[in-house]
N, C-alpha and C positions, 0 to 999 in steps of 0.2 A: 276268400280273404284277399283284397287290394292292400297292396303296397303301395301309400305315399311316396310320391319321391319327391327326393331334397334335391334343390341346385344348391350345391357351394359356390358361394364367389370366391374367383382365386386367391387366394393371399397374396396381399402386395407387401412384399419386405422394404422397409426401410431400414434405412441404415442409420446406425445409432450415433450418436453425437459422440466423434472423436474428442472427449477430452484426456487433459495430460493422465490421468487415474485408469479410466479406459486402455490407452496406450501403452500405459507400463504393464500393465495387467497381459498382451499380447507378448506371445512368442516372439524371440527372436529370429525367427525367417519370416513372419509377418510384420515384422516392424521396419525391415531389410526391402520388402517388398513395397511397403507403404513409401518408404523414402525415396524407392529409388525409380518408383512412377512420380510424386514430384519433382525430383531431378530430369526427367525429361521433359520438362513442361520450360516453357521461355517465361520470363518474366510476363509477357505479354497475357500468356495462357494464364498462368495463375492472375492477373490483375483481371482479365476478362471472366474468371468463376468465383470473384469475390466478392459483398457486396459488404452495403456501410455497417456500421454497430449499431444495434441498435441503443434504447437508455441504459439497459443491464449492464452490458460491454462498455459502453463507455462509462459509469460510474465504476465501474473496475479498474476500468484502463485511468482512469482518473484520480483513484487512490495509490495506481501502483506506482504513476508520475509520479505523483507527490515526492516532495523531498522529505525524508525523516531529521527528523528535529526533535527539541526538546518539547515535552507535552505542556501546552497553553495551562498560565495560572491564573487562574481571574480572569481579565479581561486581557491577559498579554504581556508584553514587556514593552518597555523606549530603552531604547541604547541612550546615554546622556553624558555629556563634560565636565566633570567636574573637577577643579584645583583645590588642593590639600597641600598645605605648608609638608614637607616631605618628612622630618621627624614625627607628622601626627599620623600620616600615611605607615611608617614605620610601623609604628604602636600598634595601631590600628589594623595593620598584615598579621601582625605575634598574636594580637589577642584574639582573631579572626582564628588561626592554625592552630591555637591551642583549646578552641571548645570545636574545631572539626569543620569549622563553615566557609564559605566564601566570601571573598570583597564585599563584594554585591550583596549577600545574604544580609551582611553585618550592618553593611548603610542602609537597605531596608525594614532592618529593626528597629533600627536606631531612629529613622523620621516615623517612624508607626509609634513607638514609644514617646516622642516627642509632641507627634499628633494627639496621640490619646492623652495624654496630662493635660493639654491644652484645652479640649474638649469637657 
């Protein structure tokens, strides 16, 4: 009876993608360790084993820019100027605060109401 024999190819270990989830998941003297081989690298060293983002990383890095703001209604907002004899302004703040709304809310009812009649 022959024996086949097998070659094994060596296993090549790769190393697994450091992320931040990964990394908490490591021990504290592994994490000790990780940092403190960064810390001996020069600026130069680390810019010399980085390389660009690619689309993934930059639409990341693109939403984490972003500034947070109020969520788009429609098509958006215009900031605009508008003069109000100041006793109608008055009025117009009371009865605003007393059903719970803002400035703004109330003068965009108000021309959407006036729109629609017209219509």
């Amino acid at each position: 009876m022959t024996r086949k024999r097998t070659t094994t190819k060596p296993t090549v270990v790769r190393p697994t993608e450091l992320t931040g989830d990964v990394f908490d998941a490591l021990p504290a003297a592994e994490k000790e360790r990780i940092f403190q081989g960064i810390e001996r690298q020069t600026p130069a060293q680390r810019l010399a084993e980085s390389r660009p983002l690619n689309r993934r990383e930059r639409a990341i890095r693109r939403s984490i820019k972003r500034k947070a703001g109020r969520p788009r209604i429609g098509k958006g907002t215009t900031n605009i100027s508008v003069s109000l004899e100041k006793g109608l302004l008055k009025r117009a703040d009371a009865y605003a605060r007393r059903r719970g709304m803002s400035r703004s809310e109330l003068i965009a009812r108000g021309v959407e109401v006036l729109l629609g009649s017209a219509a």
